[in-house]
C-alpha positions, 0 to 999 in steps of 0.5 A: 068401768068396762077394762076392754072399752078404758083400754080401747079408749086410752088408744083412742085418746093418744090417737085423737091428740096425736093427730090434732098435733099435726093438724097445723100441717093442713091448715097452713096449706089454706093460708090463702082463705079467710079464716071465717070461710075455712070454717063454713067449709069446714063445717059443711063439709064434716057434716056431709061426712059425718051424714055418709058415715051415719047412712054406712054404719046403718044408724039412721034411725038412731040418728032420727031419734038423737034429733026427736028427743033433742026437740021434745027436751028444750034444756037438751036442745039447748046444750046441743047448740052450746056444744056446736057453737063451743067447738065453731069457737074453737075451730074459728080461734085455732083458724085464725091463729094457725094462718096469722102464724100463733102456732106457739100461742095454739100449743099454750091455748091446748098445754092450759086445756088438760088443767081447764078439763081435770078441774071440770072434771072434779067441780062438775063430775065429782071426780076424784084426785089421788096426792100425786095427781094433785101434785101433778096439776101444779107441776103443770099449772106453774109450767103453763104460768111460766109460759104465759108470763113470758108471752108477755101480752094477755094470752086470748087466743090460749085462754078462748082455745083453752076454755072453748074445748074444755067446756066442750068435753065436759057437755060431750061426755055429760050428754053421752050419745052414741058416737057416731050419731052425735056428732052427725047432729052435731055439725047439722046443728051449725052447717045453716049458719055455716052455708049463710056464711059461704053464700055471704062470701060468693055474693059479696065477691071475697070467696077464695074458694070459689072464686080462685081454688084450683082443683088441688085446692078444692081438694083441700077444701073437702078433705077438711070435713075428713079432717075435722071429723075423724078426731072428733069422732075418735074424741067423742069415743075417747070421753065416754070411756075414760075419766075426764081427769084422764083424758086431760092429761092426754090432752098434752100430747097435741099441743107438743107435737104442735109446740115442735112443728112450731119451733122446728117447721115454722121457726118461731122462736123457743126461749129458755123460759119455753123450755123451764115452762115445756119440762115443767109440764112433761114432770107433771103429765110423768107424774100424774100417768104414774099416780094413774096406772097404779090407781088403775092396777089397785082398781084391777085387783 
């Protein structure tokens, strides 16, 4: 693997996660709107921005041929619709928990993702784990079931956050577009669905947006295809240049900051057993970045 583009996409990476960490800033300011129609807005409006973002790079014809060989390739067409209709999963789940104050549940939802994405990684990828990173999965896997046990209730919304994204990244990096065009095709494949979900609202009177948000609201409102794009974007660079087992591992960075904001902004509660399950985590994610950098400098030499 290219050591500019690894580089490049471990930065990407931590900004990626860093930034979905804060996303639960943005979406409690939407506490007001249905989840379902958060979603439909949040969908069209990152596919009119990922459609700018596709006329201002100039890859329109690149756009135009993701599209002709999706049609001509049914199996491929098929997993484009599954990723589109993983990650509306995703974001519908993540919605509704954020607004019905789960933000802990979230955090624990994308603490089990990293595990979900590095055993993906070696079933389906073929890829490889050193003793240490081995050693490392567990340390997270026994902080994550301390975690959910002392939940104390079947963890959904953890398990559909978890499984949704996981599954995600393993058909994002299996198909391999080019970044920029595929997630405009991607958001395109929902947006029908999403603009039949909008007009529902309209028409059946129970459209907050439209019948209710100021102007600072519809700002809000737009600013979420920004918001959702972007990462995405950065997201999809990040899987085409490094290991999925990596970017597991990376993965941690978002659900702590979200753990933080939950504990710190909105006040719910952190436990003990939070804290054992918190530790836990963070000893592994120490030594699996360990294990990593010296199998990346061996690889160097």
């Amino acid at each position: 693997m290219n050591e500019r583009k690894t580089k490049a996409g471990i930065l990407s990476g931590i900004l990626t996660y860093t930034l979905w960490g804060f996303i639960p800033l943005f979406f409690k300011l939407l506490s007001d709107v249905l989840p379902m129609e958060i979603l439909s807005q949040r969908i069209i409006w990152a596919s009119v921005f990922m459609l700018i973002a596709v006329v201002l790079s100039k890859k329109w014809q690149s756009f135009v041929r993701i599209i002709t060989d999706l049609f001509r390739h049914p199996k491929k067409l098929l997993m484009m619709l599954l990723v589109s209709l993983l990650i509306s999963t995703n974001w519908f789940t993540f919605i509704w928990a954020i607004n019905n104050n789960h933000i802990l549940q979230t955090s624990l939802g994308y603490y089990i993702n990293p595990i979900i994405s590095i055993l993906l990684g070696v079933i389906f990828l073929k890829e490889k784990l050193a003793r240490a990173q081995v050693i490392a999965v567990v340390l997270a896997f026994i902080g994550v079931m301390v975690m959910t046990l002392s939940l104390g209730a079947f963890p959904y919304i953890s398990l559909t956050l978890a499984l949704s994204f996981g599954f995600y990244g393993l058909l994002k990096k299996k198909m391999d577009y080019a970044v920029i065009e595929g997630l405009a095709v991607e958001t395109l494949f929902v947006t029908p669905f999403a603009l039949i979900a909008w007009f529902y609202f309209i028409n059946s009177d129970q459209s907050f947006v439209t019948n209710h948000a100021t102007l600072g609201m519809w700002a809000l409102v737009v600013s979420s295809g920004i918001v959702t794009a972007v990462p995405l974007l950065l997201f999809a660079f990040t899987a085409r240049n490094i290991p999925l087992s990596m970017m597991g591992f990376m993965q941690y960075i978002g659900p702590t900051i979200s753990l933080l904001l939950g504990v710190l902004v909105y006040h719910e509660a952190f436990t003990v057993t939070h804290a054992i399950s918190f530790s836990l985590i963070w000893l592994g994610l120490v030594v699996f970045s360990v294990a990593t950098f010296k199998m990346y400098r061996v690889t160097k030499l």
